[in-house]
PALUMZA-193569 format. One record per residue (C-alpha): residue number from 1; residue in one letter; x, y, z negated. Coordinates in pm, 1 decimal, padded with zeros to 6 digits. Each point is the difference from the previous one (the first is absolute). Layout:
BEGIN
+-----+------+----------+----------+----------+
| pos | code |        u |        v |        w |
+-----+------+----------+----------+----------+
| NUM |    A |        X |        Y |        Z |
...
+-----+------+----------+----------+----------+
This chain:
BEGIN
+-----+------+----------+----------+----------+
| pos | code |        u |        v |        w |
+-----+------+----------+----------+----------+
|   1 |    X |  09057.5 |  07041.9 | -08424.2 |
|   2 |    X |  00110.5 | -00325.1 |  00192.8 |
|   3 |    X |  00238.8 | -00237.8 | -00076.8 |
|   4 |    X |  00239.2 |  00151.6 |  00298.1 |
|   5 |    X |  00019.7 |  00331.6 | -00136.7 |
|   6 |    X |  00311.5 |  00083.1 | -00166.9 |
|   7 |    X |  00080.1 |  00188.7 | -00333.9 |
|   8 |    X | -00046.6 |  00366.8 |  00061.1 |
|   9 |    X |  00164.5 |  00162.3 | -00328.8 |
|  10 |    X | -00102.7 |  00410.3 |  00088.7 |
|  11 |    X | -00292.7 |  00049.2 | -00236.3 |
|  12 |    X |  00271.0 | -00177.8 | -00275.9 |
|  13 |    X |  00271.2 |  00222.8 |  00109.7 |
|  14 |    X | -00252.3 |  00285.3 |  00016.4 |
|  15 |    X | -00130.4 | -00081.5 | -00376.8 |
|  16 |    X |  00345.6 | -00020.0 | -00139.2 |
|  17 |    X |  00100.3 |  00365.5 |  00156.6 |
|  18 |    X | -00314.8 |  00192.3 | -00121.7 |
|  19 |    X |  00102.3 | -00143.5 | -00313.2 |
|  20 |    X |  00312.9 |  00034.9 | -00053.4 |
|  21 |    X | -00015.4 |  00368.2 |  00204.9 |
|  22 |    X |  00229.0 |  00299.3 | -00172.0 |
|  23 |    X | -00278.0 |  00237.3 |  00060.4 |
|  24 |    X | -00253.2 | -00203.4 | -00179.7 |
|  25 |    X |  00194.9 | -00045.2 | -00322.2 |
|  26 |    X |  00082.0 |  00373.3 |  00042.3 |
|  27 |    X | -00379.6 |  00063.6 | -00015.2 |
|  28 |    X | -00055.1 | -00253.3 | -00243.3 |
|  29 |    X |  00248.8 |  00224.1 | -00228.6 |
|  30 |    X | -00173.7 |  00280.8 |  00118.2 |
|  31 |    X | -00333.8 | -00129.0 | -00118.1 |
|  32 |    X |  00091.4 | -00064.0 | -00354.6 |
|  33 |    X |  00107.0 |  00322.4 | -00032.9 |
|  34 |    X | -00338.3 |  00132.8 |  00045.5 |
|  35 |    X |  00013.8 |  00060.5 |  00434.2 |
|  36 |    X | -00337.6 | -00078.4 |  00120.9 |
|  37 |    X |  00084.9 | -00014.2 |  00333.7 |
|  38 |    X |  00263.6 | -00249.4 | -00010.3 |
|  39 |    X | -00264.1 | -00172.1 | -00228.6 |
|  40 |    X | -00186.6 | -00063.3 |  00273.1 |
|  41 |    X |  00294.7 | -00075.8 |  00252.5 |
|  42 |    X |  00047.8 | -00261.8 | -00220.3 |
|  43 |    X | -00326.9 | -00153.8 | -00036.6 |
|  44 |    X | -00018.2 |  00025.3 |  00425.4 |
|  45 |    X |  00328.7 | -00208.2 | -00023.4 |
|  46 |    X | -00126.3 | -00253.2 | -00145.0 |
|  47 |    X | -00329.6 | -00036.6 |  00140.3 |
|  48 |    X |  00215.9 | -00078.9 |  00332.0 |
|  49 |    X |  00216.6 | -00254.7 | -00250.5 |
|  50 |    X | -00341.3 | -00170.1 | -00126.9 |
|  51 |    X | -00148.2 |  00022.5 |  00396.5 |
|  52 |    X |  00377.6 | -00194.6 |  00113.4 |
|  53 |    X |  00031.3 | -00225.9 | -00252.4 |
|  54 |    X | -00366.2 | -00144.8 |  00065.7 |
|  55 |    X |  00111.3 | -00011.6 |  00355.3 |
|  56 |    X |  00286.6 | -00167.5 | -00067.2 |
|  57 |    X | -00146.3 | -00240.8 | -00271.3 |
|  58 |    X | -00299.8 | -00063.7 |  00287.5 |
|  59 |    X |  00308.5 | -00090.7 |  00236.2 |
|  60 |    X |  00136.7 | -00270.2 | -00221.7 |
|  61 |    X | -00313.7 | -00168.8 | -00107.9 |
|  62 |    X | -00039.7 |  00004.1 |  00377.6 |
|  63 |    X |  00354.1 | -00195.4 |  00038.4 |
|  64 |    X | -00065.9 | -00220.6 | -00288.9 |
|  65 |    X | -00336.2 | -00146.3 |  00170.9 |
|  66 |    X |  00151.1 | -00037.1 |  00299.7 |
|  67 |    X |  00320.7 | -00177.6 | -00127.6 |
|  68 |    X |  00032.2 | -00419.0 |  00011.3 |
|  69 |    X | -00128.9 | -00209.1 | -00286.9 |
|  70 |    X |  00265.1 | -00175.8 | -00185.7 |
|  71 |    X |  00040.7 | -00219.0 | -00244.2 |
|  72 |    X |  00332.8 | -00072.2 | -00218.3 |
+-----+------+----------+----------+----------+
């Protein structure tokens, strides 16, 4: 990533809506109450949450090197 390129917040956006989805917390429920399935909806969700929030955390270690030293 070059210094030009601007802020591109998707993968952020996308990480906070997989999170925060309805239909995840409704399989989360779903799970506890013994649903295998939604067990494994579940664990699928947030294998994509782990996979954007590396992405993510990879994009802002890439902004941080390319931002200005400065002292003060």
């Amino acid at each position: 990533m070059n210094r030009q390129q601007s802020f591109n917040p998707t993968k952020f956006h996308q990480l906070l809506s997989q999170v925060t989805s309805e239909e995840l917390l409704k399989d989360q429920e779903k799970a506890y109450k013994g649903n295998k399935a939604a067990g494994v909806r579940v664990r699928k969700a947030m294998l994509t949450v782990k996979q954007l929030a590396q992405e993510t955390r990879q994009e802002m270690t890439d902004i941080k090197k390319n931002l200005p030293v400065t002292k003060g």
